[in-house]
C-alpha positions in Angstrom: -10.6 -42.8 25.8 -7.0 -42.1 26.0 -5.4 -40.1 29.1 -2.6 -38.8 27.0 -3.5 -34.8 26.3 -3.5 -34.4 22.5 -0.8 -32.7 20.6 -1.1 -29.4 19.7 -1.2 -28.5 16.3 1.6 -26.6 14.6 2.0 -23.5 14.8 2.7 -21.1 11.6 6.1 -20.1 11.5 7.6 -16.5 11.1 8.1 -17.9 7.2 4.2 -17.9 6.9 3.9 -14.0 8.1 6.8 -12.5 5.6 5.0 -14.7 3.0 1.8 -12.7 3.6 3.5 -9.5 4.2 5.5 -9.8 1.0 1.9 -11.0 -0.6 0.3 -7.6 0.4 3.1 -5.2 -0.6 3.0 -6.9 -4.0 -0.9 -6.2 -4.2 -0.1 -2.5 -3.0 2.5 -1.8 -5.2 0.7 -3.6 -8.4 -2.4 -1.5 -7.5 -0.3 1.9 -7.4 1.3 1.1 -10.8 -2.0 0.5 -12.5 -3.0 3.2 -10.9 -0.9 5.2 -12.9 -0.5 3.7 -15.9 -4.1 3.9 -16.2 -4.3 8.0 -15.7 -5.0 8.2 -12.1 -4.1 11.7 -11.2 -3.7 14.0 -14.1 -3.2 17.7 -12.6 -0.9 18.9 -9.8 -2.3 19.0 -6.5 -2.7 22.0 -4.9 -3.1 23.2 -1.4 -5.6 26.0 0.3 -2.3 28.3 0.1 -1.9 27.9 -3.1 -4.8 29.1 -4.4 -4.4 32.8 -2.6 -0.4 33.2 -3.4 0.5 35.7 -6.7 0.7 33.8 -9.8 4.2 32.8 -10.6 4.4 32.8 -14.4 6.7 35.2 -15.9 5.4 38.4 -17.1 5.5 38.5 -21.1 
């Protein structure tokens, strides 16, 4: 048995982290588009304050 400590083994660099940071955005982004271009959300969303104000359209 040696008496020398063993060496430690590298580290990931900062090159590693921006590579799997980059890798998730792409996913995110990729997922949104499909998302999208597959008829995700058709009608406009509307809020609980919407639904009591006066209608807006334009008398005829």
């Amino acid at each position: 048995m040696s008496t020398e400590p063993r060496p430690r083994p590298p580290a990931r660099d900062r090159d590693h982290r921006v590579t799997v940071i980059a890798a998730l955005l792409l996913a995110a982004s990729a997922a949104a588009l499909a998302y999208v271009l597959l008829g995700g959300h058709h009608g406009p969303v509307e809020c609980e304050s919407d639904a009591d104000a006066p209608s807006r359209a334009v008398p005829a």
